[in-house]
LOZADREN-779505 format. One record per residue (C-alpha): residue number from 0; x, y, z. Coordinates in nm, 2 decimals, decimal comma. Each point is the difference from the previous one (the first is absolute). Layout:
! LOZADREN-779505
<r pos="NUM" x="X" y="Y" z="Z"/>
...
//
This chain:
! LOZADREN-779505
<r pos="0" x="-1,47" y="4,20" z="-0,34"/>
<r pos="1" x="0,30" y="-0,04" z="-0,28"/>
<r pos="2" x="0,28" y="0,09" z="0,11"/>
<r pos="3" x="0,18" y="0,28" z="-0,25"/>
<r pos="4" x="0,28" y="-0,09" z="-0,16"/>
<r pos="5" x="0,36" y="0,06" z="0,09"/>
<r pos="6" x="0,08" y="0,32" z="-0,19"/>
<r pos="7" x="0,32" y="-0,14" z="-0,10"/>
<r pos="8" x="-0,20" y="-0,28" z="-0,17"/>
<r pos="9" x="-0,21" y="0,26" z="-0,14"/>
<r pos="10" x="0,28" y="0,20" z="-0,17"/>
<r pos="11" x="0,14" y="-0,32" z="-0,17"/>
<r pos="12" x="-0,06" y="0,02" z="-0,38"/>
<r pos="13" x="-0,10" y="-0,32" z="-0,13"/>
<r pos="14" x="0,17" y="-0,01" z="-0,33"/>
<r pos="15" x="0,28" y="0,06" z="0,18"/>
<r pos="16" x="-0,06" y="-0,27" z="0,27"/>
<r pos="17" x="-0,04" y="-0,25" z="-0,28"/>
<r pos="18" x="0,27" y="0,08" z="-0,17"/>
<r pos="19" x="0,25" y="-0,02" z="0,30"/>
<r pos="20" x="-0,18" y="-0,32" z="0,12"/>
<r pos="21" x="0,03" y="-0,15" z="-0,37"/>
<r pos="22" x="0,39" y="0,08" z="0,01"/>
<r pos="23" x="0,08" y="-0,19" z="0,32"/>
<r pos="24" x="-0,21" y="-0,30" z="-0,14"/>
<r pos="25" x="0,26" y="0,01" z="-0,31"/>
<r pos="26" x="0,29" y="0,01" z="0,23"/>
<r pos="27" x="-0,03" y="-0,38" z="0,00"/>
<r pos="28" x="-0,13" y="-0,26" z="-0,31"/>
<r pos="29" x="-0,20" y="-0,27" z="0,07"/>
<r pos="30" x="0,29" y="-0,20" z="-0,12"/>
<r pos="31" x="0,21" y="0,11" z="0,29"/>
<r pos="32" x="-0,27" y="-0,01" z="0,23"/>
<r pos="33" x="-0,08" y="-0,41" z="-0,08"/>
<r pos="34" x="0,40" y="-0,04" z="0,04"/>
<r pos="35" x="-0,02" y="0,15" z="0,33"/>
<r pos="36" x="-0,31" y="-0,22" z="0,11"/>
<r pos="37" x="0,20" y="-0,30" z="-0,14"/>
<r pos="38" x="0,30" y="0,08" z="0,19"/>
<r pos="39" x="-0,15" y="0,04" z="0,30"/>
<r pos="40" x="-0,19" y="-0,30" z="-0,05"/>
<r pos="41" x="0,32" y="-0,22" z="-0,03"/>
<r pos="42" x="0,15" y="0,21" z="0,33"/>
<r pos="43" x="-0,33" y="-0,17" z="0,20"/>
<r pos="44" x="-0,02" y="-0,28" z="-0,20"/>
<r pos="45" x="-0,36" y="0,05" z="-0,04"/>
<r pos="46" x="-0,24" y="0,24" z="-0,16"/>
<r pos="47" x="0,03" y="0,33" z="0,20"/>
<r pos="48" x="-0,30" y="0,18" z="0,22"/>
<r pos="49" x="-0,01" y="0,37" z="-0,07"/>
<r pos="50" x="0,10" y="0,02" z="0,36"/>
<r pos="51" x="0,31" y="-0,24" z="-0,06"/>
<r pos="52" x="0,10" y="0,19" z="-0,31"/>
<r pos="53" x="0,01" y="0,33" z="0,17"/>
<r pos="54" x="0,19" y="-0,13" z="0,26"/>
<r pos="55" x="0,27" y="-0,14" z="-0,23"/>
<r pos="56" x="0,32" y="0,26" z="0,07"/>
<r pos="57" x="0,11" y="-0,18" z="-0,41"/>
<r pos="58" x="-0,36" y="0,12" z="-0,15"/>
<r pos="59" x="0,00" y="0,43" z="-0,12"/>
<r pos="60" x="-0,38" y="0,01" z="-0,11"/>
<r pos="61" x="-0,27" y="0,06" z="0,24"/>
<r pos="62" x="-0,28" y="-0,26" z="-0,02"/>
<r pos="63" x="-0,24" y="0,29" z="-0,10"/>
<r pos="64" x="0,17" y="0,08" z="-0,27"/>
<r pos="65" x="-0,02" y="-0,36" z="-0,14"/>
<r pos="66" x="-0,35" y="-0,01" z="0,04"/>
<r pos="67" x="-0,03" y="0,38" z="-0,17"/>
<r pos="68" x="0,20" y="-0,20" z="-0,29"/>
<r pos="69" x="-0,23" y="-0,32" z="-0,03"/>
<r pos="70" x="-0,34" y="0,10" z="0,20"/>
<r pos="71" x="0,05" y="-0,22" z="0,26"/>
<r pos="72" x="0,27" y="-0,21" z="0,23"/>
<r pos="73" x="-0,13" y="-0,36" z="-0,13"/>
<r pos="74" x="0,02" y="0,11" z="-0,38"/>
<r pos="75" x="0,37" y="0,13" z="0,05"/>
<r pos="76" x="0,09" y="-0,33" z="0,15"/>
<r pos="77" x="-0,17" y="-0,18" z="-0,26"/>
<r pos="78" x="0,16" y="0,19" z="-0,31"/>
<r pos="79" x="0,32" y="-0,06" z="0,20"/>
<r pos="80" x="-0,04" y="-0,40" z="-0,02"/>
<r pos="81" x="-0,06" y="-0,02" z="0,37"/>
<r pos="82" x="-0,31" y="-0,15" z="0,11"/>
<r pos="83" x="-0,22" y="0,20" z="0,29"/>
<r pos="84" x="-0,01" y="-0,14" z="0,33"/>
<r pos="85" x="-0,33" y="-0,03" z="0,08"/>
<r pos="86" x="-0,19" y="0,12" z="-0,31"/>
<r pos="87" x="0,08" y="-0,16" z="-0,24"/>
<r pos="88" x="-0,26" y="-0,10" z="-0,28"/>
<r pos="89" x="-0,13" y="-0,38" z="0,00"/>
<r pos="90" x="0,11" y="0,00" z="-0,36"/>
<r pos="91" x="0,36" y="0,09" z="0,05"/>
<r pos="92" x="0,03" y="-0,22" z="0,27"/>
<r pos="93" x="-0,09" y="-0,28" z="-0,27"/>
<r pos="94" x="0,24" y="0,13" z="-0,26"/>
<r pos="95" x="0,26" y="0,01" z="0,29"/>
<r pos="96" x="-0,03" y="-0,36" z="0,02"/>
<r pos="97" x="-0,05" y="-0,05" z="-0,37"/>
<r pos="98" x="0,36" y="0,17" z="-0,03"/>
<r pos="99" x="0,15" y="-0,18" z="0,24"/>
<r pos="100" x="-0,07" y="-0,36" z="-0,13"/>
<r pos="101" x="0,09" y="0,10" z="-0,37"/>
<r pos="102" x="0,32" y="0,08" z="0,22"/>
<r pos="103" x="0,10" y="-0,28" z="0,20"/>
<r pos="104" x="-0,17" y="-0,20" z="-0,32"/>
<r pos="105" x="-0,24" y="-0,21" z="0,28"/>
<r pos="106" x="-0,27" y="0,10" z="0,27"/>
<r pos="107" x="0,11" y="0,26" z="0,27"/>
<r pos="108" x="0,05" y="-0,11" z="0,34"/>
<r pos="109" x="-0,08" y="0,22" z="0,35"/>
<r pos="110" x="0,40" y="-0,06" z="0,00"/>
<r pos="111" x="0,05" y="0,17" z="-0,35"/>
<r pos="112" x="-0,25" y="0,31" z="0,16"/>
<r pos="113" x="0,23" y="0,03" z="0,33"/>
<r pos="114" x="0,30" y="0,03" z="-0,20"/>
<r pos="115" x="-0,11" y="0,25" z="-0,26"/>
<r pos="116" x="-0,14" y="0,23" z="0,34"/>
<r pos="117" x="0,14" y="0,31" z="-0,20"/>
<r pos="118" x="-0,17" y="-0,05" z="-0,32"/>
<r pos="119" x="-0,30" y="-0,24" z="0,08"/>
<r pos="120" x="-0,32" y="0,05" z="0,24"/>
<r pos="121" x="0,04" y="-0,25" z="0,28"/>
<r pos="122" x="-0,20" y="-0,30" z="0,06"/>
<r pos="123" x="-0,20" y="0,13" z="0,21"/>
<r pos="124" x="-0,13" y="0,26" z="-0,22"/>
<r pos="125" x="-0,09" y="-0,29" z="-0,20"/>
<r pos="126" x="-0,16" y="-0,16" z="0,23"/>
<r pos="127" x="-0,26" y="0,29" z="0,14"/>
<r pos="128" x="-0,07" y="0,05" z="-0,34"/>
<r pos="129" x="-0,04" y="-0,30" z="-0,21"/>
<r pos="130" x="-0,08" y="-0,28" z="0,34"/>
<r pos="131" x="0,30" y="-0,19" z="-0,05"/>
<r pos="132" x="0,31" y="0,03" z="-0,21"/>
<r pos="133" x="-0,09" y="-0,27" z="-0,21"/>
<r pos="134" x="-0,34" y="0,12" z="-0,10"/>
<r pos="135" x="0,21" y="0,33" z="-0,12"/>
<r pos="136" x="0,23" y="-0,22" z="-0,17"/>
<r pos="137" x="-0,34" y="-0,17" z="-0,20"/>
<r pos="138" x="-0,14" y="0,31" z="-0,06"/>
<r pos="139" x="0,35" y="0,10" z="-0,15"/>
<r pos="140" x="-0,07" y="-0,37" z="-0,22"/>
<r pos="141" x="0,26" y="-0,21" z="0,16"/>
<r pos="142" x="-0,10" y="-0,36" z="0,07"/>
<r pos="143" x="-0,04" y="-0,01" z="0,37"/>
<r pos="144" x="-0,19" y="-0,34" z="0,10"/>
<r pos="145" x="-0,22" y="0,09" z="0,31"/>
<r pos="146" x="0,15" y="-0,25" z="0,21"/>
<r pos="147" x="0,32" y="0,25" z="0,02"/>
<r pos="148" x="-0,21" y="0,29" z="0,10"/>
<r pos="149" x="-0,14" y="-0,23" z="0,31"/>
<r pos="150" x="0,36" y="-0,04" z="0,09"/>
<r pos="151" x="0,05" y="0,33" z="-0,02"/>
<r pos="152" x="-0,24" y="0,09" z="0,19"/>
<r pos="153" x="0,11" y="-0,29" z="0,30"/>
<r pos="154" x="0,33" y="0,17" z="-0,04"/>
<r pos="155" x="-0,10" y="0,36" z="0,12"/>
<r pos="156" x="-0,23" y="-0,13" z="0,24"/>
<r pos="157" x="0,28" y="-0,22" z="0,14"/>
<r pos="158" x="0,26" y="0,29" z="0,05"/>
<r pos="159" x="-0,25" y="0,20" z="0,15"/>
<r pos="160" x="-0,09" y="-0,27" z="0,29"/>
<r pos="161" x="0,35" y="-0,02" z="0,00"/>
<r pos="162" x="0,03" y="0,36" z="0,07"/>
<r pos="163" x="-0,24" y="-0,03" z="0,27"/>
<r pos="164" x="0,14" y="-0,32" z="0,14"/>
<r pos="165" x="0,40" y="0,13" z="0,02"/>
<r pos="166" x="0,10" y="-0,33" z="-0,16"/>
<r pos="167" x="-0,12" y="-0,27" z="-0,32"/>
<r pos="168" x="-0,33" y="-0,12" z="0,05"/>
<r pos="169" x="-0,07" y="-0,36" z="0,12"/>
<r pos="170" x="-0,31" y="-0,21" z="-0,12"/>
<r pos="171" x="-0,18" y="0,07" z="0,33"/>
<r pos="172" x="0,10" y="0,33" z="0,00"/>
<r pos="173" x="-0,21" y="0,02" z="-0,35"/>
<r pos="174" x="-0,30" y="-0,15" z="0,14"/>
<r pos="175" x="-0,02" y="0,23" z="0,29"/>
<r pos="176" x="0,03" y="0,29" z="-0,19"/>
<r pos="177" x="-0,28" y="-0,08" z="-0,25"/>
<r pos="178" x="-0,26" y="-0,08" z="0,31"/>
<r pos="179" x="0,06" y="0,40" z="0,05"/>
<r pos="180" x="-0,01" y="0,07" z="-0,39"/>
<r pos="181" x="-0,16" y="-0,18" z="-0,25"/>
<r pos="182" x="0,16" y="0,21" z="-0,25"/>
<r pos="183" x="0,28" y="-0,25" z="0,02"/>
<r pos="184" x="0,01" y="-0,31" z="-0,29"/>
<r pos="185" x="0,02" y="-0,26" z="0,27"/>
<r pos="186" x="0,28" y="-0,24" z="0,11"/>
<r pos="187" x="-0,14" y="-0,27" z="-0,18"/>
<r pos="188" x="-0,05" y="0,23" z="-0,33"/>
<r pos="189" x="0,37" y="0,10" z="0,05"/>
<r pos="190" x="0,12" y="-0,40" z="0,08"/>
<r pos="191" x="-0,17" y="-0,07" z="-0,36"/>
<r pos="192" x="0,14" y="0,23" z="-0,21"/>
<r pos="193" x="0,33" y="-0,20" z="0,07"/>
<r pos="194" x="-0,14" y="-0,32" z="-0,07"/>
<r pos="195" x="-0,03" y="-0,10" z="0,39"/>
<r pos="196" x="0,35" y="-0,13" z="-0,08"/>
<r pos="197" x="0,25" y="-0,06" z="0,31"/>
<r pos="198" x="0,15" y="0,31" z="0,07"/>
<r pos="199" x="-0,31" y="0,25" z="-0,17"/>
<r pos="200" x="-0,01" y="0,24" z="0,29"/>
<r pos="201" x="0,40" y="0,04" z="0,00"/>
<r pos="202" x="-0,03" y="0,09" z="-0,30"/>
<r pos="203" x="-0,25" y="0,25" z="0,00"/>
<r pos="204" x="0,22" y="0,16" z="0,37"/>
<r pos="205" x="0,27" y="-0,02" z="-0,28"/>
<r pos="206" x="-0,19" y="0,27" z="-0,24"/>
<r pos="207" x="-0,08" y="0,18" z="0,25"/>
<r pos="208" x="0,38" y="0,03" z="0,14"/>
<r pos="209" x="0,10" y="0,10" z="-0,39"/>
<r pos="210" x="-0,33" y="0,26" z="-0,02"/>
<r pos="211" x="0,13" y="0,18" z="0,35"/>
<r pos="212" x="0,39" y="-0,03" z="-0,14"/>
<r pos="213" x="-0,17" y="0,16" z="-0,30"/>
<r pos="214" x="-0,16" y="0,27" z="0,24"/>
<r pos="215" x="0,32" y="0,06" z="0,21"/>
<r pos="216" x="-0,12" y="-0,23" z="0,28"/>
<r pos="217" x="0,29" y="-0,26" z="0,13"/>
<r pos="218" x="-0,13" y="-0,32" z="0,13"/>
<r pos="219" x="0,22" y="-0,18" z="0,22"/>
<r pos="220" x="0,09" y="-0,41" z="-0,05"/>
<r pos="221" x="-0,27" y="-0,05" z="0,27"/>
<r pos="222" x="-0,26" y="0,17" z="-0,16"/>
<r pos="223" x="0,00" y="0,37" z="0,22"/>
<r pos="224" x="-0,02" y="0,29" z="-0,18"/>
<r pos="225" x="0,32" y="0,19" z="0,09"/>
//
């Protein structure tokens, strides 16, 4: 059974209503509002939640009232300049990158993405959505040879076992693990991509050190994460 409406509902006069809801929507522009999501932005230095933007004691505009202004919290941000978290559209995550390159005026780096956190999706964004950074970069029609997107790939995979492991990966460390993944490249794979030179693997523990700096991870002179 519906329930009745309250009768103070009931009473309200629609005209009315709209008209006293279309007044408090003019109480702010849209211009203001973008300036608001902007500043707030550069407060977090990173694109705002709605939940982060309504607990921002600086912002004055309720996050319902931006999306009463642009339809919705991802369009606000995105007429704002600010790219959406977690939603945003494979094609601007291109253009992103495009922008970027004309930019710097050469290929973006992971680097380049991790110190533009504010204004530019992180690389891990890039990575659930395109595979691999550098097949977003292609797609976005830099020259990225495959070979770097292998490494890149060795790279993640190394700071993860890192991770795990508390310290830099060894060689024998690397084969156990892939005996319990074969998602892993393995050693050998790794060894070649630095020419089985003298000194390959310490150089692959060394991008892995500079990925975890990147990441906030210290890795002490023996190799322990700290």
């Amino acid at each position: 059974m519906a329930r009745k409406p309250y009768r103070a509902l009931a009473g309200i006069d629609a005209k009315a209503l709209a008209s006293f809801q279309a007044g408090i929507r003019k109480r702010y522009s849209d211009d203001q509002i973008l300036a608001e999501l902007r500043d707030s932005a550069e407060r977090l230095n990173r694109s705002p939640t709605m939940r982060e933007f309504a607990a921002d004691p600086e912002t004055t505009v309720h996050p319902q009232t931006v999306i009463e202004h642009f339809g919705s919290w991802n369009e606000a941000k995105r007429a704002a300049g600010l790219v959406p978290r977690r939603f945003a559209r494979r094609e601007e995550l291109v253009g992103l990158l495009r922008d970027l390159g004309e930019e710097l005026g050469r290929i973006p780096t992971a680097k380049d993405l991790d110190e533009r956190r504010g204004s530019m999706p992180s690389k891990s964004l890039y990575w659930h959505t395109f595979g691999s950074l550098s097949s977003a970069l292609r797609e976005a029609g830099f020259d990225v040879p495959v070979g770097e997107e292998r490494l890149e790939r060795a790279v993640e995979q190394g700071v993860a076992l890192a991770r795990k492991l508390k310290r830099l990966p060894k060689f024998a460390d690397w084969a156990d693990a892939r005996r319990d993944n074969d998602g892993l490249l393995t050693e050998w794979q790794v060894y070649r991509m630095f020419d089985a030179r003298r000194g390959a693997w310490s150089t692959f523990q060394f991008l892995i050190r500079e990925q975890l700096g990147e990441d906030g991870v210290e890795v002490g002179s023996d190799g322990r994460l700290v």
